[in-house]
N, C-alpha and C positions, 0 to 999 in steps of 0.2 A: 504494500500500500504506500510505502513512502517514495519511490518514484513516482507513484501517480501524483503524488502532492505536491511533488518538484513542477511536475509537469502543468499540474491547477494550478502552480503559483505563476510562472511563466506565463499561463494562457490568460492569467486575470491581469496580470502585468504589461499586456500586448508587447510579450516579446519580439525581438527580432523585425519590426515596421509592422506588426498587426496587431490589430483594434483588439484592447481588451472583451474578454468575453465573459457571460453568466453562465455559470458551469451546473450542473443537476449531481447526484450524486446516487446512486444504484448498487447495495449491495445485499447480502444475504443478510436472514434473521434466522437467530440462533444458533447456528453451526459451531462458534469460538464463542459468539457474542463480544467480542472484541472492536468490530465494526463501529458501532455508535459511538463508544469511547475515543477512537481516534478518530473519528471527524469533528468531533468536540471538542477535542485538544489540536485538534490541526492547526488552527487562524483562519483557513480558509472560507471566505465569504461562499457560501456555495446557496444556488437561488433554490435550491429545492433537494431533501432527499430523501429515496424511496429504499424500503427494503423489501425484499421479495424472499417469500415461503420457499425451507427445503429442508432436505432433512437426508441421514446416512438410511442406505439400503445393502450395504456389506459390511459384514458382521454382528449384525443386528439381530435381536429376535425376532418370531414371526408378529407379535402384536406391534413391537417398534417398528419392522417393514413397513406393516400396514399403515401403521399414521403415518410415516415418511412418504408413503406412495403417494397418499391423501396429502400433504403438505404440498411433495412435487407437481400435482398437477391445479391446486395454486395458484402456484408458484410460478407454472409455468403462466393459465391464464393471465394472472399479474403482469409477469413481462409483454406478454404479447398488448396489454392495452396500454401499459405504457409507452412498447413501440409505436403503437398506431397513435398513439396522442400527441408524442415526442413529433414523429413525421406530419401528422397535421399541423401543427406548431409552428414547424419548421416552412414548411411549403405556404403556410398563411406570409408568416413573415417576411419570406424571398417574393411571393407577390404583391406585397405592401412596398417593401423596397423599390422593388422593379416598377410598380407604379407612380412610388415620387421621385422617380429619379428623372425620369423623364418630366 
C-alpha cells in the first residue's frame, strides 16, 4: 500500500506538468482489516473511499466457505456498481469538458 501512496501523493501534487487530481480509494473489508487504518494515517486527501466484501475460501471450514462464498459474491456485485458509476462519472465529466471547451 505505501507505493500506492507515493503514487496519491504525486497525483494530488500534479506531478511532472499534470493537473492535480481527486483520487477515490477501493479496498477490501476485513481480510487484515489493516486497510482503514492506513488510509487514516496516510494524509492523503482522498475524495471518497469504498470497501468491498471478501472473505478466504482455502483453508477454511465448510460453514466459513460458505459465508466467504456469500461475502465474494458481494463483493463482487459491489465492484461491479462501483465500476459502472466510476465510468459514468467519468464519461459525464469528459463531456462536460469537451462541451466548455469549445
Amino acid at each position: 500500500m505505501y507505493p500506492a501512496f507515493a503514487v496519491a501523493e504525486a497525483l494530488q501534487q500534479g506531478a511532472d506538468d499534470l493537473p492535480p487530481v481527486e483520487l477515490d480509494f477501493v479496498g477490501g473489508v476485513g481480510a487484515s482489516g489493516m486497510e482503514p487504518e492506513l488510509i487514516a494515517r496516510s494524509g492523503i486527501a482522498w475524495r471518497r473511499t469504498a470497501y468491498i466484501q471478501g472473505g478466504p475460501i482455502h483453508g477454511v471450514g465448510p460453514m466459513r466457505m460458505a459465508i466467504s462464498l456469500v461475502k465474494l459474491v458481494v463483493g463482487f456485485v459491489q465492484a461491479l456498481v462501483f465500476t459502472l458509476l466510476a465510468g459514468i462519472y467519468i464519461s459525464l465529466m469528459t463531456q462536460h469538458d469537451e462541451e466548455h471547451a469549445h
